[in-house]
C-alpha positions in Angstrom: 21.2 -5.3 10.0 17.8 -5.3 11.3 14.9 -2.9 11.9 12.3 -3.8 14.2 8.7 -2.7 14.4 7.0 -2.3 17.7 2.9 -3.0 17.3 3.3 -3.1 13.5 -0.4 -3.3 11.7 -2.0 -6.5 12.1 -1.5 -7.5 8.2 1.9 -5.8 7.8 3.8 -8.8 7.7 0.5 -10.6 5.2 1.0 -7.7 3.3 4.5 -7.7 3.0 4.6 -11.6 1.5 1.6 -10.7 -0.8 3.2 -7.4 -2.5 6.2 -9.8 -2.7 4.6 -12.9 -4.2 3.3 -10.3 -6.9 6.8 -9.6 -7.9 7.9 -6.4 -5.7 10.9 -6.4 -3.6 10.3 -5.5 -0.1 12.1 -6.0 3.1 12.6 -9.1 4.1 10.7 -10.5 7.1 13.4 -11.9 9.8 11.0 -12.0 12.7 7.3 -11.7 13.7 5.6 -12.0 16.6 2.4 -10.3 18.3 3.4 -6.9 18.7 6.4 -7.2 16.9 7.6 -7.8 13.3 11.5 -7.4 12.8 12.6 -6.6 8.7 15.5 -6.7 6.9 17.2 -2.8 7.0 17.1 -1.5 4.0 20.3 1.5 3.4 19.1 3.6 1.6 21.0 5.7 -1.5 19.5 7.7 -5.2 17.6 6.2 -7.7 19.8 5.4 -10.9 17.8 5.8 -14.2 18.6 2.1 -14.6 16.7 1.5 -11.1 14.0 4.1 -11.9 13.0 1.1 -14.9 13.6 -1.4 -12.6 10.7 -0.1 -10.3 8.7 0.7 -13.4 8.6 -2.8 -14.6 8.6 -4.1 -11.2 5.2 -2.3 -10.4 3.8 -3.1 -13.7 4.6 -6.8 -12.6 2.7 -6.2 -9.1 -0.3 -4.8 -11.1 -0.6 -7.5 -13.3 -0.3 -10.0 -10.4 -3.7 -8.4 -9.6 -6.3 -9.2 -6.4 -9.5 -10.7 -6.6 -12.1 -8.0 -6.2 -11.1 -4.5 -5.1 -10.2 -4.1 -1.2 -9.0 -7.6 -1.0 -7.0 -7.9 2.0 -3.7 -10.0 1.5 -5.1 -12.2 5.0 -8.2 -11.9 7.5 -7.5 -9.5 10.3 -7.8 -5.6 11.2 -7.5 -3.0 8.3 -5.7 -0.1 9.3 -4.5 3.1 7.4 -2.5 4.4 9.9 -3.6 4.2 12.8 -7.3 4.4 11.4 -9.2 0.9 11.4 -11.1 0.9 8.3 -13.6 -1.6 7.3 -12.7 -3.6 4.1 -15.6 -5.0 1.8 -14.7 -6.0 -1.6 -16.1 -4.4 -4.5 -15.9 -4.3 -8.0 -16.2 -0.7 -9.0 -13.0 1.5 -8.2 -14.4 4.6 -8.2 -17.5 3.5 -5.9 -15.2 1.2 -4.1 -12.6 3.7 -2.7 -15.1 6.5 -2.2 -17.1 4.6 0.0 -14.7 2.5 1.5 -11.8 4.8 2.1 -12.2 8.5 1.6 -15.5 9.3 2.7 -15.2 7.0 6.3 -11.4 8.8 6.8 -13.5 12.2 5.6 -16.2 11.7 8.2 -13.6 11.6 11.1 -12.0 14.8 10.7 -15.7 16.5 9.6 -15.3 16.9 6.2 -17.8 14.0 4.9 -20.5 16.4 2.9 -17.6 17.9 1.0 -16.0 14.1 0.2 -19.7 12.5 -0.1 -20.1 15.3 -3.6 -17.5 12.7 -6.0 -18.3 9.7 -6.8 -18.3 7.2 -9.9 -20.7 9.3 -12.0 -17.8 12.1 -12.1 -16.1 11.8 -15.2 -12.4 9.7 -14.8 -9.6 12.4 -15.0 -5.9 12.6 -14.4 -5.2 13.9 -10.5 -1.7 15.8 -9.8 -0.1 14.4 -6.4 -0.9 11.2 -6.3 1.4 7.8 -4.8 1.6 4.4 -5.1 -0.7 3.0 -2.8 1.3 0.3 -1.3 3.4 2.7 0.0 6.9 5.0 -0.6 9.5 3.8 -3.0 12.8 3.8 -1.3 16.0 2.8 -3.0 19.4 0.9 -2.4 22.9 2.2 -2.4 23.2 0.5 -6.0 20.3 2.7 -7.2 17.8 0.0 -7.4 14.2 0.2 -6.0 12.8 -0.8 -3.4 9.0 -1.5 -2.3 9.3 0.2 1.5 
């Protein structure tokens, strides 16, 4: 079974090989084309505690693969969160990197840029409730195992 994507993102498919070269299982790719980009269906079912370690180690794994700089893109072309084209410089600073790079440009299109441009890398580091993976949801098989989606 199959699921196909109608205009995906221009690096979905780069991005896709990448996060898997790194060590996460994702969809396979079947297809691509311009405006197109067919991937293996994933059925979905609940996360064993046995899979819950297997996505632990497996995003440990993709972390330690690492990039080279902050904002490296897995192949040139378009940025887009959503449906957002973002530019996407690399840096070397985290903090400075995602502010300026992701939050504050997003921020600015909805009006909210003075109260996003306050934080910044001279804020003390501290823990933040809510937050995801940033490759995306976790899904998982019907055998409980997870699955990079």
């Amino acid at each position: 079974m199959s699921f196909v994507k109608r205009d995906p993102a221009p690096l979905e498919a780069a991005g896709l090989r990448w996060l898997a070269d790194g060590g996460a299982r994702v969809p396979r790719i079947l297809a691509e084309s311009p405006g197109r980009l067919e991937l293996e269906r994933i059925e979905t079912g609940t996360l064993s505690p046995s899979g819950e370690e297997e996505l632990g180690r497996m995003l440990a794994e993709l972390h330690a693969a690492g990039a080279p700089r902050f904002g490296s893109l897995p192949a040139p072309g378009r940025f887009l969160v959503g449906r957002c084209e973002l530019e996407s410089p690399e840096g070397d600073d985290w903090n400075d990197y995602y502010l300026q790079h992701r939050l504050l440009p997003l921020a600015r299109r909805v009006g909210l840029g003075a109260e996003v441009g306050g934080y910044g890398s001279k804020r003390r580091p501290s823990r933040r409730p809510g937050c995801t993976v940033t490759c995306g949801p976790a899904t998982c098989s019907p055998d409980g195992t997870g699955v990079r989606g």
